[in-house]
VOZA-903610 format. One record per residue (C-alpha): residue in one letter; residue number from 1; x, z, y. Coordinates in Angstrom, 1 decimal, m for minus. Example, Ala and Ser with C-alpha at 12.3 -4.5 7.8 and 13.67 -1.06 7.14 Angstrom:
BEGIN
A_1_12.3_7.8_m4.5;
S_2_13.7_7.1_m1.1;
end
This chain:
BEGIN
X_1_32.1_1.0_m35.4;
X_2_33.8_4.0_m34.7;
X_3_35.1_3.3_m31.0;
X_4_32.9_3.5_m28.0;
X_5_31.1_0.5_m27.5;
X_6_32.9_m2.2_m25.7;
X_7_31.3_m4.1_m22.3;
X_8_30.0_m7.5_m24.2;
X_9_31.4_m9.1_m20.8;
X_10_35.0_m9.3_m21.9;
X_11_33.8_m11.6_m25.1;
X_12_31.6_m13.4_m23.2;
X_13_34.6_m14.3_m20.7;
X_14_37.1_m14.8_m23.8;
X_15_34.4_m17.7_m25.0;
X_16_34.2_m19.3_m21.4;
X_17_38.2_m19.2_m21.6;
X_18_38.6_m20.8_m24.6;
X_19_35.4_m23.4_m24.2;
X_20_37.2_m24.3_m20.9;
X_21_39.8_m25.8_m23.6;
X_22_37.9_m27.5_m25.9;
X_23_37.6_m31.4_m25.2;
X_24_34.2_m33.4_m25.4;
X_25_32.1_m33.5_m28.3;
X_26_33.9_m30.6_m30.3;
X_27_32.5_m28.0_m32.7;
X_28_34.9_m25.0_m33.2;
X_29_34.3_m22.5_m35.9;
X_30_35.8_m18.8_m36.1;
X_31_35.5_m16.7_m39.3;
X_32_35.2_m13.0_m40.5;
X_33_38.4_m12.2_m42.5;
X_34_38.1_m11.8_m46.5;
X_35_37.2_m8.4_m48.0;
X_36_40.0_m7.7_m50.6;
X_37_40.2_m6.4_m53.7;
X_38_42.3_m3.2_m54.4;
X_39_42.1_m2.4_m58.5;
X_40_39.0_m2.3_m60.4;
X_41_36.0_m3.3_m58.6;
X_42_38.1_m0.9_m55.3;
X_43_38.6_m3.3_m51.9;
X_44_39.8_m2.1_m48.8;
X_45_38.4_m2.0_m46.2;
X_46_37.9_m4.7_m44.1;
X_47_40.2_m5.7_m41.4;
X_48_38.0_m7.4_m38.8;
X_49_39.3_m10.7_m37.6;
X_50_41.4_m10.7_m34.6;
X_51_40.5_m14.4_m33.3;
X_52_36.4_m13.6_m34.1;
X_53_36.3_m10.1_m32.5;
X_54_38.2_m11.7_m29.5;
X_55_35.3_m14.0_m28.9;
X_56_32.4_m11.7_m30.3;
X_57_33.1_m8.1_m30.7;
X_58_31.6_m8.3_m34.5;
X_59_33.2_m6.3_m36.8;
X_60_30.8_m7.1_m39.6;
X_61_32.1_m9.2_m42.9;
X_62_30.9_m13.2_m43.6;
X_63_30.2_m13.0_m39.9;
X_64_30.9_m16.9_m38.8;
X_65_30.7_m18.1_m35.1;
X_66_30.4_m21.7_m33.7;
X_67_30.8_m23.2_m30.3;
X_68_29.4_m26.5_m29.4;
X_69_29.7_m26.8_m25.9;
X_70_27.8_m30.1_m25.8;
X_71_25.2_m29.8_m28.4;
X_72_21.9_m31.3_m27.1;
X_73_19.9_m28.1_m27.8;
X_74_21.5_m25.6_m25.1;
X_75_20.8_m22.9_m27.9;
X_76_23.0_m24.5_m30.0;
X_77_25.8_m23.8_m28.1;
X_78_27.1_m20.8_m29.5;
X_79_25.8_m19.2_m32.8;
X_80_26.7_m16.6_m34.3;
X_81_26.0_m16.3_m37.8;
X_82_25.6_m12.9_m39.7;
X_83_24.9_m11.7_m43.8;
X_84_20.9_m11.1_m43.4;
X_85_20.0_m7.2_m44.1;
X_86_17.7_m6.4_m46.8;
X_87_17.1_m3.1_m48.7;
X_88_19.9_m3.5_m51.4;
X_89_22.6_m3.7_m48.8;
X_90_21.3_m0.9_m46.6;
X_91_21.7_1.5_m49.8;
X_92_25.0_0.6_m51.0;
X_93_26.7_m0.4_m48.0;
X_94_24.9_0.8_m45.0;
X_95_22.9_m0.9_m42.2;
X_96_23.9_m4.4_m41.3;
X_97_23.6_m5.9_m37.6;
X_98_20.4_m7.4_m36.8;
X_99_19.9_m10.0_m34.5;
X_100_19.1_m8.1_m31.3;
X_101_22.1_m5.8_m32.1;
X_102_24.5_m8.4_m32.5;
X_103_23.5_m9.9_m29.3;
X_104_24.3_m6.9_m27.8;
X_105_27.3_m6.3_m29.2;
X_106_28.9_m9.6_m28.7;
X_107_26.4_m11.6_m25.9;
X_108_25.6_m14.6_m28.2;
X_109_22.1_m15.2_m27.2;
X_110_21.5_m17.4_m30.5;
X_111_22.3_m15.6_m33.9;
X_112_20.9_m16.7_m37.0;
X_113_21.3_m16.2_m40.8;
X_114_24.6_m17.1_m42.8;
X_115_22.1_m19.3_m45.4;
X_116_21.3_m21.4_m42.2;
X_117_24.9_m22.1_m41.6;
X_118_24.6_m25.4_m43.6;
X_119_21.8_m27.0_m42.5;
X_120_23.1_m26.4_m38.4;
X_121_26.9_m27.7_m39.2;
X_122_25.9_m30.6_m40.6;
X_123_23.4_m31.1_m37.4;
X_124_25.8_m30.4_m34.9;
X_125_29.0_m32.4_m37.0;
X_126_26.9_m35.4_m36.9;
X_127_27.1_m35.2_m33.2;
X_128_30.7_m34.5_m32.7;
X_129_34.1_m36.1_m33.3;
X_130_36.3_m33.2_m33.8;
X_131_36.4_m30.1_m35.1;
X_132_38.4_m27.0_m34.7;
X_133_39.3_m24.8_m37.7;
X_134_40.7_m21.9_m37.3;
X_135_43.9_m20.3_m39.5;
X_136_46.3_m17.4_m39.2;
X_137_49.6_m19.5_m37.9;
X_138_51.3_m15.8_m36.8;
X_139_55.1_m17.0_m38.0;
X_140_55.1_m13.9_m40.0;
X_141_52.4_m14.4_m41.8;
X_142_52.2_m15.0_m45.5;
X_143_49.6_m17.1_m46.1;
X_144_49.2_m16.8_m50.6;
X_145_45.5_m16.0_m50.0;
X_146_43.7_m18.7_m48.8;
X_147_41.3_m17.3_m45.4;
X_148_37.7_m18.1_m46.0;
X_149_38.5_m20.2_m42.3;
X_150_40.7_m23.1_m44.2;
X_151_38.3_m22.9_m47.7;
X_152_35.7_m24.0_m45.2;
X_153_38.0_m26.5_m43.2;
X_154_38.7_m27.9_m46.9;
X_155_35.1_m28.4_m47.6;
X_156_34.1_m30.2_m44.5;
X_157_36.9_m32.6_m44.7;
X_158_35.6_m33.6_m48.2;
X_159_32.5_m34.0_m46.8;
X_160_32.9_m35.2_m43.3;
X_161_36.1_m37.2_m44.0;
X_162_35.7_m39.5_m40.9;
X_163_36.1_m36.6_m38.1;
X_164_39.1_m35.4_m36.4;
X_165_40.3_m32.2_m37.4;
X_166_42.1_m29.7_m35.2;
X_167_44.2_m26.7_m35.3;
X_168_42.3_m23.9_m33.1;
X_169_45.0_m21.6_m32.7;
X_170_46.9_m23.9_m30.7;
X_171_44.3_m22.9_m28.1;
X_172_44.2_m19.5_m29.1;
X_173_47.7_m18.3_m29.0;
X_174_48.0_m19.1_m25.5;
X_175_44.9_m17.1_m24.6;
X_176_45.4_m14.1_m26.8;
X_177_48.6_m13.7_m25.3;
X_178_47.1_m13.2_m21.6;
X_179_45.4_m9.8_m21.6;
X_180_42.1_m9.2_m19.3;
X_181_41.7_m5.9_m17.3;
X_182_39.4_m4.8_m20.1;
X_183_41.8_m5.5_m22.7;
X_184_44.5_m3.1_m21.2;
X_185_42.3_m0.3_m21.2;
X_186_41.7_m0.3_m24.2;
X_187_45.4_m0.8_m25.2;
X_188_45.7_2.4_m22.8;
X_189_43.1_4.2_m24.8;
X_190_45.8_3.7_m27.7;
X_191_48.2_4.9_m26.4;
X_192_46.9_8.0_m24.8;
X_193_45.4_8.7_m28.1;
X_194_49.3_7.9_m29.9;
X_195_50.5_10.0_m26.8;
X_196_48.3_13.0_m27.8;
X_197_49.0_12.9_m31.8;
X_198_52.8_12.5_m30.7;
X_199_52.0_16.0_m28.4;
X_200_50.9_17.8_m31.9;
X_201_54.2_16.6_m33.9;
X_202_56.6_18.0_m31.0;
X_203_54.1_21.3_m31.7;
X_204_55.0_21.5_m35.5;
X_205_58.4_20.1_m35.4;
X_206_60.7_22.6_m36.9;
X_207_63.1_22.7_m40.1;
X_208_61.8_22.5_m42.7;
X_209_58.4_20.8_m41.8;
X_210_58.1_17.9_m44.4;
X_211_57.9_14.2_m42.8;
X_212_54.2_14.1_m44.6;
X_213_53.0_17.1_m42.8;
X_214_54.0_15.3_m39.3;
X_215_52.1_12.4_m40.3;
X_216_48.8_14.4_m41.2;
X_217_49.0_15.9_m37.8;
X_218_48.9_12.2_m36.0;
X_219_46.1_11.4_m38.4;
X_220_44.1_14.3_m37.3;
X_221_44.2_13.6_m33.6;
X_222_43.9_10.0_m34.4;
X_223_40.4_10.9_m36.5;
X_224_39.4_13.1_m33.5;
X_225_39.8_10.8_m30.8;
X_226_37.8_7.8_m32.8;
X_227_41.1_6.1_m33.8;
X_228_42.8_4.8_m37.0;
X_229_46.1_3.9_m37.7;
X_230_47.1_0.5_m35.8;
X_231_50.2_0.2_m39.0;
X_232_51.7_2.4_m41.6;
X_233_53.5_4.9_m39.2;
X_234_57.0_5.5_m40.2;
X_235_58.1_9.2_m40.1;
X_236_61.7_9.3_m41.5;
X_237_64.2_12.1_m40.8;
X_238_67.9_12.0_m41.1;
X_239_68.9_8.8_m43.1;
X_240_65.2_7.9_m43.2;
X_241_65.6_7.3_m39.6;
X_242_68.0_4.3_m40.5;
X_243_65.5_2.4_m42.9;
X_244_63.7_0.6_m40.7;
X_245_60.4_0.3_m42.8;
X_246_60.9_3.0_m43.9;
X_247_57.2_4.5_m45.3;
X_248_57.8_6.6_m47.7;
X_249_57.8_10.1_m45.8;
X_250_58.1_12.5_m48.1;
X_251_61.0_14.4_m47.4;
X_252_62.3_17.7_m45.4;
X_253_63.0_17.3_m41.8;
X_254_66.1_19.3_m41.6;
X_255_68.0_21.4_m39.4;
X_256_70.7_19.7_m37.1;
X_257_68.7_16.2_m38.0;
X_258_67.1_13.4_m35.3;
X_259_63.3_12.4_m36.7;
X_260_62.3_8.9_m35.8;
X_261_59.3_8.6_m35.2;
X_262_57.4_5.0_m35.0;
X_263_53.0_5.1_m34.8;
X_264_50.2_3.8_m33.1;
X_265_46.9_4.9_m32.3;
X_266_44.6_1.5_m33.2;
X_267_41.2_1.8_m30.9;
X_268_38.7_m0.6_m30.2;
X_269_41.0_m3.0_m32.7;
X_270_43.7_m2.7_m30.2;
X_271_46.4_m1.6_m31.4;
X_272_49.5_0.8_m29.3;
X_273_53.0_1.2_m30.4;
X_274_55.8_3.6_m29.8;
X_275_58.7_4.7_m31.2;
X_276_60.0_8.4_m30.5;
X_277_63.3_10.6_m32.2;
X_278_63.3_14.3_m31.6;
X_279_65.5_16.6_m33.0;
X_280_64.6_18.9_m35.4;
X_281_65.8_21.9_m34.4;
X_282_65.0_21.7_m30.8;
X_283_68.6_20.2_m29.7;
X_284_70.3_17.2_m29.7;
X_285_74.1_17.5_m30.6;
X_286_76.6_15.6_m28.3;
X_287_76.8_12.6_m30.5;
X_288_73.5_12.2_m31.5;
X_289_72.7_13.2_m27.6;
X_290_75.8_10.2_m26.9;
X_291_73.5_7.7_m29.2;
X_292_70.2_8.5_m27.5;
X_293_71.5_8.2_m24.5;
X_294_73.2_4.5_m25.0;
X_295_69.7_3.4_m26.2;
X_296_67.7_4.6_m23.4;
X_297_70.0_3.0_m21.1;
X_298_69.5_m0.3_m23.3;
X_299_65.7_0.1_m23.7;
X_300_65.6_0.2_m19.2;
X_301_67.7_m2.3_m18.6;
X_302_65.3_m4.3_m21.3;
X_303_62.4_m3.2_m19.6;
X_304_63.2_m4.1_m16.1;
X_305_63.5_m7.8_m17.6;
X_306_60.2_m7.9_m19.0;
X_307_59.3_m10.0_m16.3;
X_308_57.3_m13.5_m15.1;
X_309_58.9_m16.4_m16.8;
X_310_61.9_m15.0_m19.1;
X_311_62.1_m16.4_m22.3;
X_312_61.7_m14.5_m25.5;
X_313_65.4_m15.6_m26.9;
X_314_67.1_m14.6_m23.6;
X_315_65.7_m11.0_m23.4;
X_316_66.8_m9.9_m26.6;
X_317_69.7_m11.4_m25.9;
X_318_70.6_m10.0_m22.8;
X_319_69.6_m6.4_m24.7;
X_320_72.6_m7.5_m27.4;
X_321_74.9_m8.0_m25.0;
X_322_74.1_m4.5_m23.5;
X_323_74.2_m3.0_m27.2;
X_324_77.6_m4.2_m27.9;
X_325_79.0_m2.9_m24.5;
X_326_77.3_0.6_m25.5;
X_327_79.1_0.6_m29.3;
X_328_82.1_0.3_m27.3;
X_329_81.8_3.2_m25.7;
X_330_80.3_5.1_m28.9;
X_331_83.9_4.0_m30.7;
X_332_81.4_2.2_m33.2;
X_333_83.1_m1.2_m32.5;
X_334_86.3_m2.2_m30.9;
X_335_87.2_m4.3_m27.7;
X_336_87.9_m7.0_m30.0;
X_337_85.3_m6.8_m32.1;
X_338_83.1_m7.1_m28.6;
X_339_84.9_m10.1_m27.5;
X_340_83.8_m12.4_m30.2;
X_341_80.4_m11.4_m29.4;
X_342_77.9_m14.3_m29.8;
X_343_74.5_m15.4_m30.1;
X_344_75.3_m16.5_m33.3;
X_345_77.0_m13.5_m34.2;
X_346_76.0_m10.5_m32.1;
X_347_78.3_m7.9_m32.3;
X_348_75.9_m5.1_m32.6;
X_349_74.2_m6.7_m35.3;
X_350_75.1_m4.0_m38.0;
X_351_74.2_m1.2_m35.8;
X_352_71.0_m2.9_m34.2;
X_353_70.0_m5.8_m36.5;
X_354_66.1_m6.4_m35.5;
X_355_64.1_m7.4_m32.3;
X_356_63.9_m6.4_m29.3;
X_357_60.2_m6.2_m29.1;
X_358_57.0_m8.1_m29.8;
X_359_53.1_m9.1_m28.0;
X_360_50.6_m6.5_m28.4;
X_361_47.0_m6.2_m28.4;
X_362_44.4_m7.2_m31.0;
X_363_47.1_m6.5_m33.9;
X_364_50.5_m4.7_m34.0;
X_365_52.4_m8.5_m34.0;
X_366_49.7_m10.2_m31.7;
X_367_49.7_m13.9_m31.0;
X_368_51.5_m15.3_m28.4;
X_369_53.9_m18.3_m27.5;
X_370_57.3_m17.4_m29.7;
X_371_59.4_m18.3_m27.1;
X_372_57.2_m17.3_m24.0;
X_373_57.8_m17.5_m21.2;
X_374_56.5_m14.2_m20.5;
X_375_53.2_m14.6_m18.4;
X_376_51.3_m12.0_m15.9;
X_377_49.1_m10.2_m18.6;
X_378_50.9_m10.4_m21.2;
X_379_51.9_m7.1_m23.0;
X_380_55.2_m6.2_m25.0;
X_381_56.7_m4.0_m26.8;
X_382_60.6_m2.7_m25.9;
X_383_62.1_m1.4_m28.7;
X_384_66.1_m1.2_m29.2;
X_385_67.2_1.1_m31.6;
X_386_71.1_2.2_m33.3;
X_387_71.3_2.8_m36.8;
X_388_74.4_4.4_m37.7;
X_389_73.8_5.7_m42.0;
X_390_77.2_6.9_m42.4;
X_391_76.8_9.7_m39.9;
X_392_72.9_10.1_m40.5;
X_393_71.6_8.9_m37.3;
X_394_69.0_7.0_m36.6;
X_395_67.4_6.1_m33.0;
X_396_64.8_3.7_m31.9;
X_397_62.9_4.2_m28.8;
X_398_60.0_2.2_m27.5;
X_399_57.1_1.8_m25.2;
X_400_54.7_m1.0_m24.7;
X_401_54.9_m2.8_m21.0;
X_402_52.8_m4.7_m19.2;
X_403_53.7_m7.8_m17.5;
X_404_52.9_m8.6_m14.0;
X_405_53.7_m10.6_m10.8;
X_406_55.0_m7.4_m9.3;
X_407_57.4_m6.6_m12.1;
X_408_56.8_m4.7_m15.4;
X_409_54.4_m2.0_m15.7;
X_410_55.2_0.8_m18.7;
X_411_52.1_1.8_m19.8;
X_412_53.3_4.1_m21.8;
X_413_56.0_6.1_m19.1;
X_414_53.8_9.7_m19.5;
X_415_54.8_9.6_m22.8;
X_416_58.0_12.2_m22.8;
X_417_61.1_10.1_m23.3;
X_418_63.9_11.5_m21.4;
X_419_66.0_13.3_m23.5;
X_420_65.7_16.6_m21.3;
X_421_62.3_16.7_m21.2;
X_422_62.0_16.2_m25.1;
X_423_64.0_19.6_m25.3;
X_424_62.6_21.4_m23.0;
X_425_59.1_20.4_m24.6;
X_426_60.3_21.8_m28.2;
X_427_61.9_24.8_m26.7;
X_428_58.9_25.7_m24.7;
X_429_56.7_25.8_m28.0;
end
């Protein structure tokens, strides 16, 4: 692993949480995600499993866990299960986790063999009457590739036709969604490393810099600082900026344009996410300063609602509602055009046509309730944005906020925003 190693305690608490769930006489079973192929004999490299490294910490592929919380042998319990090392491995693909290291890493007292997996499911199955199969049920998912979690579920149905079969992530996605103390450090540590890699493009920000160039100074820092990229980071300049996936970024950042800016720093598997536009030549213009402006006033009044019991639906659409009063005032749409403003039909929707934000942590998109409510400990992102193509400007800003009893925390408010200090930074380079 390339991150610092993380206190086994926080996985050992995540499997309490979730065994707190389970009813009697259940068997739960979490998988390492697939290794895919790339071309050739090429695969990428593996993506660790949010819900396994949640309850483990293991990183390793064909990794399996499974919790029996009333198995008549204690040390059948929880096992985790690992690929066993030998020689062959250790030359072409490095040193696998033993035992002992494994239990260190994750706390799982019992760890044993994959080849054992087998003989000990069928033991503790004919013991049990359901059994909990995990699956990736994100609602953006796209599920074409069968997870080696629901080839297994297959198999034991076929096998074990008379149990009761479960969907695990509808105990999951509750409790991902609640962040530990732990777990927002080390979505800080993202974002301090994002904020630092964000410090070194405002350094090398200058026409004629090329959008690539940008992005190999985040993935410098990032490398430094024992991160990786939590997504694709989008660096798109002028009209760029108005793509909203935009990934290409290849071209010049030019003088008298706005470059949007959207990365995260992924460390310890926890991902950060923020969304800056600077302008190129050290200066906003009075319209795109009039645009910035109307989105920063959106993205606070969005964040002061991130609060203890709002629902998903009625944040982002309070934040349309603020939108389409700010187009007013930006001549983009008229007072009539405001007036038959609706949910079905925001009025902002061609200038600001996506989300207001999304739950963070173990994955860019991380699990969580659709429609909330918004808990204590859950983190999200705020992220309005104005798109306008026909003048070339793009703006999107965003920071990722924590939710608490006492109101929203920013975790991300060092990170320069105001458009003053942005300036100020860029002229003082």
């Amino acid at each position: 692993m390339r991150h610092a190693p993380i206190d086994p305690a926080l996985f050992g608490a995540n499997r309490d949480r979730l065994r707190a769930l389970l009813p009697p006489r259940s068997v739960a079973i979490v998988h390492a995600a697939d290794v895919l192929p790339t071309n050739g004999d090429g695969t990428l490299r593996l993506a660790p499993a949010a819900d396994l490294f949640w309850l483990t910490g293991i990183e390793q592929e064909e990794s399996v866990l499974v919790l029996a919380p009333d198995a008549i042998d204690p040390a059948q319990r929880q096992i985790l299960f690992l690929r066993q090392p030998n020689e062959l491995l250790a030359t072409w693909e490095g040193e696998k986790l033993s035992k002992d290291k494994a239990t260190a890493i994750s706390g799982v007292a019992t760890v044993r063999w994959l080849a054992d997996l087998p003989t000990v499911l069928h033991t503790l199955l004919c013991d049990c009457d359901r059994v909990w199969i995990d699956s990736n049920e994100h609602e953006r998912s796209s599920t074409e590739i069968e997870p080696r979690d629901l080839r297994l579920g297959r198999e034991l149905m076929h096998r074990y036709p008379l149990h009761r079969y479960e969907r695990l992530q509808t105990l999951m996605r509750p409790l991902r969604a609640v962040k530990g103390a732990a777990e927002i450090d080390l979505v800080r540590r993202a974002i301090d490393v994002t904020a630092a890699g964000l410090s070194r493009v405002l350094a090398a920000l200058r026409p004629g810099v090329m959008e690539y160039e940008l992005e190999a100074e985040l993935v410098g820092e990032f490398t430094r600082r024992r991160a990786r990229m939590a997504y694709e980071p989008i660096i798109g300049s002028g009209k760029n900026a108005c793509v909203l996936h935009y990934l290409d970024n290849d071209q010049e950042c030019r003088s008298g344009d706005l470059v949007l800016i959207d990365v995260g720093a992924n460390y310890g598997n926890y991902a950060a996410d923020l969304t800056r536009t600077y302008p190129v030549s050290g200066r906003f213009s009075a319209r795109q300063r009039a645009v910035y402006d109307a989105v920063k006033r959106v993205f606070d009044r969005a964040v002061a609602r991130t609060t203890v019991g709002t629902r998903i639906r009625d944040w982002k659409r309070a934040a349309q509602i603020d939108m389409a009063d700010e187009l007013v005032g930006l001549g983009l749409i008229t007072a009539e055009e405001r007036a038959r403003d609706s949910a079905e039909e925001p009025a902002c929707r061609r200038y600001f046509m996506h989300g207001l934000g999304h739950s963070l942590g173990l994955g860019v998109h991380d699990l969580a309730p659709q429609d909330g409510p918004f808990a204590a400990g859950w983190i999200m992102t705020v992220e309005p944005g104005l798109y306008i193509p026909e003048e070339g400007i793009g703006v999107r800003l965003e920071n990722d906020i924590l939710v608490t009893e006492q109101g929203p925390v920013d975790l991300c408010s060092h990170v320069p925003m105001d458009a003053d200090e942005i300036e100020r930074l860029l002229e003082a380079r």
